[in-house]
C-alpha positions, -999 to +999 in steps of 0.1 A: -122-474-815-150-491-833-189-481-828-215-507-843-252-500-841-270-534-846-312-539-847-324-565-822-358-583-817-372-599-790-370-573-760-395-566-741-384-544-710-355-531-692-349-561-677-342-579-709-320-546-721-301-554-688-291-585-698-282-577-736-261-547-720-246-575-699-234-600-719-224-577-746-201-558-723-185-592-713-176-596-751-138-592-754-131-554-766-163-541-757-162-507-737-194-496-738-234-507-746-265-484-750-296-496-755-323-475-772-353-499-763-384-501-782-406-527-764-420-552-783-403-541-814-375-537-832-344-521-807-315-504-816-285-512-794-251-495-803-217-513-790-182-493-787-150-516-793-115-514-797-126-536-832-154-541-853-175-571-843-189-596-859-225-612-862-216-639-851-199-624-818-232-605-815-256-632-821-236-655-794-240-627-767-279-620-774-285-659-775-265-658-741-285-630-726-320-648-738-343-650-771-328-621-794-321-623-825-306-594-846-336-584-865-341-597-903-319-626-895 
């Protein structure tokens, strides 16, 4: 089991934390998503997995759930 912590921009309400929890829970391996939402800034969101993922699997889901970016990239 694998637990990533990733900083995301772009969120500004649970709503939009819904939908990053969403589509990064229908990433393959993913078992669990919390959201520690700071709105308006700079959000921490932590993602349990059977294997480490990559940006790039992370980037696809946020782009998929709306305009987040993981933040300094």
């Amino acid at each position: 089991m694998s637990t990533q912590s990733f900083q995301v921009d772009g969120m500004t309400c649970g709503h939009c934390a819904n939908h990053v929890r969403g589509e990064l829970e229908a990433v393959s391996g993913v078992s669990g998503v919390e959201v520690d939402l700071v709105a308006g800034g700079t959000s921490t969101v932590t993602v349990e997995a059977d294997r480490e993922l990559s940006d790039a699997e992370i980037t696809a889901a946020l782009e998929e759930a709306g305009n987040y970016t993981l933040a300094g990239r």
